[in-house]
ZAZATOR-570221 format. One line per 5 residues: number of its first residue (from 1); their letters; for each residue z, x, y of C-alpha. Coordinates in nm, 2 decimals. Each point is the difference from the previous one (the first is absolute). Layout:
REM ZAZATOR-570221
NUM	A	Z,X,Y ~ ...
END
This chain:
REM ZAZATOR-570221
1	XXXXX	8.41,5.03,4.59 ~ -0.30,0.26,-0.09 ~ -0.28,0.02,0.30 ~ -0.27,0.16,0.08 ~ 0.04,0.27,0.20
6	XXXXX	-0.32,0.07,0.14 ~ -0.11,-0.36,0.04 ~ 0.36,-0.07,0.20 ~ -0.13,0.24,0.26 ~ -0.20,-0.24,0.20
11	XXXXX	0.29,-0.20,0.01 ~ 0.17,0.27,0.19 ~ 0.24,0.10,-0.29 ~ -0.04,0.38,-0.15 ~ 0.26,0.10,-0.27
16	XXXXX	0.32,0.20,0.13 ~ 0.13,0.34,-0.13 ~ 0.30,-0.19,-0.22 ~ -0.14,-0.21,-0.25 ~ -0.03,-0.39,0.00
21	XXXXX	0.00,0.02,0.37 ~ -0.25,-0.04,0.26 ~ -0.09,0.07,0.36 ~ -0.13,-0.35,0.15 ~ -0.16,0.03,0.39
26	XXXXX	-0.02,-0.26,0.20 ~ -0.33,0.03,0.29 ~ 0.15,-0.05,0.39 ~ -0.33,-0.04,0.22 ~ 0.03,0.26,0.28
31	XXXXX	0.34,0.03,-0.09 ~ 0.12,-0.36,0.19 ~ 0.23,-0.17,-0.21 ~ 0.23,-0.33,0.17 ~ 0.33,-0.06,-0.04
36	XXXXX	-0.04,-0.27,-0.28 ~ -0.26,0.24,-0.18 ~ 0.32,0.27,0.01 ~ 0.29,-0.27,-0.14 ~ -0.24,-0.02,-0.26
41	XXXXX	-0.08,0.32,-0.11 ~ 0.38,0.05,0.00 ~ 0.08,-0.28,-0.20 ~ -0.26,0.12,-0.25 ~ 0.14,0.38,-0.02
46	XXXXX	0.34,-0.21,-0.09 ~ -0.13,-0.16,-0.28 ~ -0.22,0.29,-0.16 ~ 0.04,0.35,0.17 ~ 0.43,0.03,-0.01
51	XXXXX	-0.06,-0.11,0.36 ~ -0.20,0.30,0.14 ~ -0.34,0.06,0.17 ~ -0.20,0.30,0.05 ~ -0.22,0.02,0.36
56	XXXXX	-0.34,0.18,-0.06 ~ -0.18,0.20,0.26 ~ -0.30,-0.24,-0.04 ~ 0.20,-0.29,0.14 ~ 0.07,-0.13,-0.34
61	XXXXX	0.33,-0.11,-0.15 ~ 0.07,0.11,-0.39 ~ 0.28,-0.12,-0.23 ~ 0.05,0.24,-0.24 ~ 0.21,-0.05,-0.34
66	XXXXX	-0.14,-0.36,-0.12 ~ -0.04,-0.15,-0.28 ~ -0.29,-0.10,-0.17 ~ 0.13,-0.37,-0.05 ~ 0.05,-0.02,0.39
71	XXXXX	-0.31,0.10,0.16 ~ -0.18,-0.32,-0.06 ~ 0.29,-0.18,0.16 ~ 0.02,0.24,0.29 ~ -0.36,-0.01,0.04
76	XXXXX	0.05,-0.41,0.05 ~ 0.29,0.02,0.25 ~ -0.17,0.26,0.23 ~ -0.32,-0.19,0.00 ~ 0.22,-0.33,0.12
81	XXXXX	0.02,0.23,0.34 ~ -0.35,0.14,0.00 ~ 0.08,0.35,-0.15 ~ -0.29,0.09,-0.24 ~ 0.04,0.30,-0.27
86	XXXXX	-0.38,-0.04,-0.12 ~ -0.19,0.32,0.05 ~ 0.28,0.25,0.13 ~ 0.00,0.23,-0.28 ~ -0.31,0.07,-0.22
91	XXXXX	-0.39,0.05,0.07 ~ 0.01,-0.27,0.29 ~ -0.02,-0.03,0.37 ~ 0.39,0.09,0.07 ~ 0.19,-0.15,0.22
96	XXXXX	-0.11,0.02,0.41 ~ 0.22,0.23,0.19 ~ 0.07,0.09,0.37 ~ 0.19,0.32,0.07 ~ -0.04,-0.05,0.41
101	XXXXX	0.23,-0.33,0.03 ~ 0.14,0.12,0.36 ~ -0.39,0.05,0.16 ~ -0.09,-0.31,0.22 ~ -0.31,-0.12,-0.19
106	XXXXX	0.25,-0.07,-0.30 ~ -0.02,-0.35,0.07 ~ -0.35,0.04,-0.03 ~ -0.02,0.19,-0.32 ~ 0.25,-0.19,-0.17
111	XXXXX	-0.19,-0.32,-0.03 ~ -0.32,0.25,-0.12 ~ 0.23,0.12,-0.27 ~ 0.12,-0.36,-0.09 ~ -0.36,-0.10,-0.06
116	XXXXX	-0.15,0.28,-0.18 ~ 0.35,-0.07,-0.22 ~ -0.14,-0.38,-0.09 ~ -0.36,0.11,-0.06 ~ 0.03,0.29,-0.24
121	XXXXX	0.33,-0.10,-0.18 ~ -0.02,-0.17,-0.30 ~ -0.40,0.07,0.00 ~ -0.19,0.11,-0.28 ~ -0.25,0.12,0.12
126	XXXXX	0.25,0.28,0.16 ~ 0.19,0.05,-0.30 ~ -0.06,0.16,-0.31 ~ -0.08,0.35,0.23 ~ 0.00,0.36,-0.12
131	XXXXX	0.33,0.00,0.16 ~ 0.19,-0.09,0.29 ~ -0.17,-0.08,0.31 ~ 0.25,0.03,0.28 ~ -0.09,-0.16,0.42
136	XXXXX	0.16,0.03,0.31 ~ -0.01,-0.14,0.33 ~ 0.17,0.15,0.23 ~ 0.00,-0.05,0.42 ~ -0.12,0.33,0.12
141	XXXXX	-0.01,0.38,-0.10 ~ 0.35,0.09,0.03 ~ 0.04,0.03,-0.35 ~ -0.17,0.21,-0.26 ~ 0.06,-0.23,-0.29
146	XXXXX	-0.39,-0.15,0.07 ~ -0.11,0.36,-0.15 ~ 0.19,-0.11,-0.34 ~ -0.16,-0.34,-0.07 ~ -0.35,-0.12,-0.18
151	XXXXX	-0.07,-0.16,0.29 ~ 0.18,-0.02,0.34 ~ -0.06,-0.18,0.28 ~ 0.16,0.12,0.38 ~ -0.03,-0.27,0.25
156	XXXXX	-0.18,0.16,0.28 ~ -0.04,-0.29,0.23 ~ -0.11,-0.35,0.09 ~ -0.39,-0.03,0.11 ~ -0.13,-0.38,0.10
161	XXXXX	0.33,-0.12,-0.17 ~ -0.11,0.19,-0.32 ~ 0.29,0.22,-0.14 ~ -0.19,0.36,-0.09 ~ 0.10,0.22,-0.28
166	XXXXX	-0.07,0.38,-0.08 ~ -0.04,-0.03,-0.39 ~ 0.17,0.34,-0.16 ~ -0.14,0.04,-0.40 ~ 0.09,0.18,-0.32
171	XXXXX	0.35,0.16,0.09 ~ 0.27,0.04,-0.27 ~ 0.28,0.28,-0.08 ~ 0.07,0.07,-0.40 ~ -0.08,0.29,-0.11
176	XXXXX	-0.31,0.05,0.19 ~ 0.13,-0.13,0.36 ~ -0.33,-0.07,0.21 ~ -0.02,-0.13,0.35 ~ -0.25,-0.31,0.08
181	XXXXX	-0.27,0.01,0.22 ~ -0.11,-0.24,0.29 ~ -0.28,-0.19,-0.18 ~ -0.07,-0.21,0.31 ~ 0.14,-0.05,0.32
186	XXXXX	0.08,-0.33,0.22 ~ -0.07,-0.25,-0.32 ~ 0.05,-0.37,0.15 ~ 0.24,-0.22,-0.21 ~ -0.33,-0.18,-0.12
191	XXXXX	-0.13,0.28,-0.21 ~ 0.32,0.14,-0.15 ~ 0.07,-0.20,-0.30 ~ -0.39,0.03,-0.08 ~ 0.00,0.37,0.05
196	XXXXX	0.31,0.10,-0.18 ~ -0.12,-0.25,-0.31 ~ -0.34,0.23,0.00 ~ 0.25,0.27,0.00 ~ 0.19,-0.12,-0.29
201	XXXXX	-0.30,-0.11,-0.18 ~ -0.17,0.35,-0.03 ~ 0.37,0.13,-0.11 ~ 0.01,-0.22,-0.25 ~ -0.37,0.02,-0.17
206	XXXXX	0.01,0.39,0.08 ~ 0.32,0.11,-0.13 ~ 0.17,0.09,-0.31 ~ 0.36,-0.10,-0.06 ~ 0.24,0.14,0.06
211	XXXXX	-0.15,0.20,0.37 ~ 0.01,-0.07,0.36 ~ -0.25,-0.06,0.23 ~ 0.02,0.33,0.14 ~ -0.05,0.12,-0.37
216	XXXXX	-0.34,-0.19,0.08 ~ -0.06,0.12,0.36 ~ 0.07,0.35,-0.16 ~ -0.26,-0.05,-0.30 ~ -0.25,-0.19,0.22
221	XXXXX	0.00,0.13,0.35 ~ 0.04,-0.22,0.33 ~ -0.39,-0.06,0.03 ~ 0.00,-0.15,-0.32 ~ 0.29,-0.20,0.01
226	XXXXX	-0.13,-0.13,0.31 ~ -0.30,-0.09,-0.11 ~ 0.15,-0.23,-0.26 ~ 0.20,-0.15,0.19 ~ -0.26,-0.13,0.23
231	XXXXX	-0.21,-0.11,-0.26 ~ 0.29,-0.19,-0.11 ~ -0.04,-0.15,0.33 ~ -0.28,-0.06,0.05 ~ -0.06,-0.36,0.05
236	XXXXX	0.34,-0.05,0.01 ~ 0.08,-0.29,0.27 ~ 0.29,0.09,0.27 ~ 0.32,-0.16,-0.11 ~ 0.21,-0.14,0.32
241	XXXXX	0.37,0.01,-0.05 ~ 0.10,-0.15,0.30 ~ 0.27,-0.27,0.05 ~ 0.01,-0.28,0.23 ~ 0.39,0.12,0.12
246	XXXXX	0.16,0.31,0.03 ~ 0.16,0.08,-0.36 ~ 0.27,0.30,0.04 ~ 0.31,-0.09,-0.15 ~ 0.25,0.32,0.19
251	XXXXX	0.12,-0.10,0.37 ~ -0.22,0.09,0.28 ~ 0.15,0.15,0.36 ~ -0.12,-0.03,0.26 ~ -0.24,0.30,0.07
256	XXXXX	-0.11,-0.01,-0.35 ~ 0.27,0.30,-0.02 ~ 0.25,-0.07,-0.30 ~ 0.35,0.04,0.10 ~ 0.13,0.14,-0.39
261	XXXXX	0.35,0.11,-0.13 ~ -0.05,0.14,-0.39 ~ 0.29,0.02,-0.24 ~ -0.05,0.34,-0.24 ~ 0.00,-0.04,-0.34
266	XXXXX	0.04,0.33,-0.24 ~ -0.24,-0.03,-0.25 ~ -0.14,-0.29,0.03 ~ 0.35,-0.11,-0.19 ~ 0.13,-0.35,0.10
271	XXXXX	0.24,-0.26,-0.15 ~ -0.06,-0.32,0.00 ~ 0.31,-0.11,0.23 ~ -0.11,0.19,0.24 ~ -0.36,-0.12,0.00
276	XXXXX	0.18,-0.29,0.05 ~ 0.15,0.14,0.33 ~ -0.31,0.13,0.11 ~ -0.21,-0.30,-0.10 ~ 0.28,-0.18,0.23
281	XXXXX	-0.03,0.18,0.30 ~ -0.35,-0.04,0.01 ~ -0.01,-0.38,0.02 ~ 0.29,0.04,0.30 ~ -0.17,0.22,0.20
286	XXXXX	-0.40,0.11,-0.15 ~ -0.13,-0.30,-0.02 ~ 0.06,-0.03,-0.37 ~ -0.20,0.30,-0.10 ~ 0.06,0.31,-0.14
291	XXXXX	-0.26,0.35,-0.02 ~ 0.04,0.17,-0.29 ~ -0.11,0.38,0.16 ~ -0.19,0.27,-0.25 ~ 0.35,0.24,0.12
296	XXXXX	0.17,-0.25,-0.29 ~ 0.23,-0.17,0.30 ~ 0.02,-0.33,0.16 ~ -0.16,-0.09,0.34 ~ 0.07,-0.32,0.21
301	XXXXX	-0.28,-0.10,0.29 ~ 0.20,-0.13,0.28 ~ -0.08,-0.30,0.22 ~ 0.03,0.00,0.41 ~ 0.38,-0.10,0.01
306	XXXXX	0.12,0.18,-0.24 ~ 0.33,0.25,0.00 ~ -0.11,0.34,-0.17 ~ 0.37,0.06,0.08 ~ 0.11,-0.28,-0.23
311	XXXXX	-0.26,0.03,-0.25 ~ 0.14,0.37,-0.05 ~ 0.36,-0.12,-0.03 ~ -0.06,-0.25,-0.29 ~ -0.21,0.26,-0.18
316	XXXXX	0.31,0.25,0.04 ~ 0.26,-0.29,-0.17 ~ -0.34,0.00,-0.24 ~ 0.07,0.36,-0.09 ~ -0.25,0.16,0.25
321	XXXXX	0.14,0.16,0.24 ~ -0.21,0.31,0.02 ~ 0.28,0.24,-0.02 ~ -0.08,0.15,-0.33 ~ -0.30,0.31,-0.02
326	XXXXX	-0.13,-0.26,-0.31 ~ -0.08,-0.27,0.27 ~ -0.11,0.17,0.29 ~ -0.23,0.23,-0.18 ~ -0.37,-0.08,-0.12
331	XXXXX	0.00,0.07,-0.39 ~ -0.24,-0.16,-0.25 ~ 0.13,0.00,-0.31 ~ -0.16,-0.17,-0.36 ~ 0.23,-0.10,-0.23
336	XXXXX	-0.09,0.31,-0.27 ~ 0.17,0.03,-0.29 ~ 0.30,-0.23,0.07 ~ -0.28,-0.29,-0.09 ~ -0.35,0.14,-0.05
341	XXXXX	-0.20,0.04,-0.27 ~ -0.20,0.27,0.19 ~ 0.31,0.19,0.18 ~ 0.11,0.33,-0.10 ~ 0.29,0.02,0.21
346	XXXXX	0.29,-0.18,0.16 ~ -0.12,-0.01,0.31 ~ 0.28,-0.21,0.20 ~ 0.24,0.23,-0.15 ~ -0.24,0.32,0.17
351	XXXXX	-0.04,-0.14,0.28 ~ 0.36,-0.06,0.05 ~ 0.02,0.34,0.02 ~ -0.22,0.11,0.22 ~ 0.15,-0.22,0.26
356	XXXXX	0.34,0.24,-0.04 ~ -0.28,0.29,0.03 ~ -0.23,-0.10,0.25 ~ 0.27,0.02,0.35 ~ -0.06,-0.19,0.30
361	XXXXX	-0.33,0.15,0.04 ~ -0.13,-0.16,-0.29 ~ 0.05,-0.33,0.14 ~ -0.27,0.09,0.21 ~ -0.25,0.00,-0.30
366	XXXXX	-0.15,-0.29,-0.20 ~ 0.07,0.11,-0.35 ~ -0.13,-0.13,-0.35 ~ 0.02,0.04,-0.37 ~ -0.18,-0.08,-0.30
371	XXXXX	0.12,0.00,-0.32 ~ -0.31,0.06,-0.17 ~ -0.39,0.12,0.10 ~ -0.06,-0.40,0.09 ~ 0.13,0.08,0.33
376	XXXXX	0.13,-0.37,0.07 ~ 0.22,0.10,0.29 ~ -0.28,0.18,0.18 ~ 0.08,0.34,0.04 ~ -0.26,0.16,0.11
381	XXXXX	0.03,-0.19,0.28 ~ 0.36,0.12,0.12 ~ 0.13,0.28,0.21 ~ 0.14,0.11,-0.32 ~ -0.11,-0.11,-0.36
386	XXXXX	0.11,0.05,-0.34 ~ -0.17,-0.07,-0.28 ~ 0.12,0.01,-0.39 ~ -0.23,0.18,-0.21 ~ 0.19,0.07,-0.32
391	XXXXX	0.30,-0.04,-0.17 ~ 0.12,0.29,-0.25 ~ 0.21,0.08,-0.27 ~ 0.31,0.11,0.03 ~ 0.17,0.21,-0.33
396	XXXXX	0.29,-0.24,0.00 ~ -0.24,-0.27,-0.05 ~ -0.05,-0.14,0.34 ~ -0.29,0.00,0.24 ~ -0.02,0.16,0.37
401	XXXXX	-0.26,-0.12,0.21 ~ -0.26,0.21,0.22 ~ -0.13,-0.09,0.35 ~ -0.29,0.11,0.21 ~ 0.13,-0.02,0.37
406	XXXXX	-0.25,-0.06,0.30 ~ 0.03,-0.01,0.36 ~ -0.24,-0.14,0.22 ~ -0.06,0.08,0.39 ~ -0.31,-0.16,0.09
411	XXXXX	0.00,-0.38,0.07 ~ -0.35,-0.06,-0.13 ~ 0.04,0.12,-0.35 ~ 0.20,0.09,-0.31 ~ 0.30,0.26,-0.03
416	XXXXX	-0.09,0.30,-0.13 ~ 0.19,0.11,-0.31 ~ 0.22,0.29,0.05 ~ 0.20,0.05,-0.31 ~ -0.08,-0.06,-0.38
421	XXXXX	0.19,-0.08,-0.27 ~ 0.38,0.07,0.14 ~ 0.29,-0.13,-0.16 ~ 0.27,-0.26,0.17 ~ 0.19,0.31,0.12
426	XXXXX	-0.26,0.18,0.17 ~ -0.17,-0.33,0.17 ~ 0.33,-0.05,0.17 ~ 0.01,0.36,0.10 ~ -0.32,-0.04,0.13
431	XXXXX	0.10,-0.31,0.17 ~ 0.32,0.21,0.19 ~ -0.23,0.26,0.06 ~ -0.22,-0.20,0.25 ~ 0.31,-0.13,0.13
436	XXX	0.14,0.35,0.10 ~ -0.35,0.08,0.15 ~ -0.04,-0.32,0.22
END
């Protein structure tokens, strides 16, 4: 079967680094995903992905290694469960990610993400951008990942039984990382979805394929921008999004405090038996949900009642015991080159390595690479980031990779980059080298 590349984008399906296969991602709303949801996603990796799935840092599940005759039929079976692909690759509103599922509001901010997921998915009027558009809701300010997003929206509190927002604009990494900026602060649930369409609109009309909103914060200034956006408003009615019953799907303690136990997944990597497992344990003791986190691992929201003890037996006869440096440690990792059309390196097989490299201490450290300037596993945004920038010739005919490596000590911003264009040897040098000093 011949298709079109770019016009399969919107479907959520980009072109993979081998020939006649393809990436397809599936959207996961705040990253809550039940039990049934799971069976099916694994039952679908079975049939077209050799029975593998890939966990993104934007709460988003990717099969990698389809076939063009099967994506229409995979499309079908995940839809039978509710899982929508429509807008999580190409110029649309992506998918609508968490990265704070352990903060108490995240029953809150979980039903936000599941509505702004029905009204922009699927909608023209949101698709057809300059280029992505990426929104996050997350449950407070213990993560940085709102400074990353076109628009993000931290929860900072319930007023007259109105949930209030802090709306973050025109972040993004790629070659240019910028941070967002607070465009307005306390935004009740009412106004969101009219604000961030104004938002969207001026992107839209003012941009040129294939940039960013920051590109157009950069060429415009914030008091432009602004104004365009609230003469988008303007006249603009509120747009209530309440609900006559409490919507969260995750188990709620007691104390609004989730009780969690998180099985750690290298790479994102997972086979579909033991999604199985996981999917599982979930409906015996979380409720029948699972939270996909942006670390790439699985989370389960426990109820009042249940055993943490138990739970973290059956994810030990799962294959998570903890034990290994690949599980207990924080390390985003794309796929690169192993899949990618993008990825200049193979970055499981790198980061393997610097898990030998890093010690004990490093297990201290959140820790990310990119295989490519796209920056997909954030990092910027970890104690210590690599990013590919080139891959080189080597006389014998095969290429070598470069990295920039960054380190990053304050909590409100990016990592600062403190080495350029180093080869695998002297990264992982590097890497033992802060090691020795901690």
């Amino acid at each position: 079967m011949v298709l079109d590349a770019a016009r399969l984008r919107v479907e959520g399906v980009y072109e993979q680094q081998q020939a006649g296969n393809y990436m397809f991602r599936v959207k996961v709303p705040a990253g809550v995903i039940s039990t049934e949801q799971a069976m099916k996603v694994a039952d679908v990796a079975d049939r077209v992905a050799g029975g593998r799935l890939h966990l993104t840092t934007r709460n988003s599940i990717e099969y990698h290694w389809v076939k063009g005759d099967d994506l229409s039929e995979a499309m079908r079976s995940l839809a039978a469960v509710g899982l929508i692909s429509r807008g999580a690759c190409g110029g649309a509103v992506r998918g609508i990610v968490c990265s704070t599922p352990f903060s108490p509001a995240y029953p809150v901010v979980q039903v936000l993400g599941q509505k702004l997921h029905r009204h922009f998915t699927g909608n023209p009027h949101f698709e057809g951008l300059p280029k992505k558009f990426k929104m996050a809701v997350n449950g407070d300010y213990s993560d940085p990942r709102y400074l990353i997003q076109d628009v993000a929206l931290v929860y900072v509190g319930t007023d007259y039984e109105t949930a209030r927002y802090d709306l973050w604009t025109a972040g993004g990494l790629g070659r240019e990382p910028s941070p967002g900026y607070l465009f307005e602060k306390a935004v009740p649930e009412e106004r969101i979805i009219p604000l961030v369409e104004a938002i969207i609109r001026v992107y839209k009309e003012r941009t040129p394929p294939p940039k960013r909103l920051k590109h157009l914060l950069r060429e415009i200034g914030r008091e432009e921008f602004e104004r365009l956006v609230h003469e988008k408003l303007a006249g603009q009615p509120e747009l209530s999004i309440r609900d006559a019953f409490e919507k969260r799907l995750t188990a709620l303690p007691a104390g609004n405090e989730p009780h969690r136990v998180e099985a750690g997944v290298f790479a994102g990597e997972l086979s579909s038996e033991t999604l199985r497992k996981l999917a599982g344990i979930a409906g015996r003791f979380a409720a029948g949900y699972l939270v996909l986190t942006s670390t790439q691992n699985v989370a389960f929201l426990l109820p009042d009642g249940a055993d943490p003890t138990a739970v973290r037996t059956a994810l030990a006869e799962a294959g998570f015991d903890g034990t290994g440096r690949d599980q207990r440690t924080v390390f985003r990792i794309c796929p690169g080159n192993h899949e990618c059309k993008m990825g200049l390196s193979p970055t499981r097989d790198i980061a393997r390595q610097l898990l030998e490299a890093m010690g004990d201490a490093g297990e201290g450290c959140s820790w990310a690479i990119s295989g490519c300037f796209n920056s997909c596993s954030q990092p910027q945004l970890a104690d210590v980031g690599i990013v590919t920038v080139k891959s080189v010739a080597n006389p014998d005919g095969t290429r070598s990779p470069q990295f920039d490596l960054y380190r990053r000590t304050e909590e409100d911003g990016f990592g600062e980059r403190i080495r350029e264009r180093i080869s695998v040897d002297e990264l992982l040098e590097a890497v033992r080298q802060m090691n020795a000093a901690s």
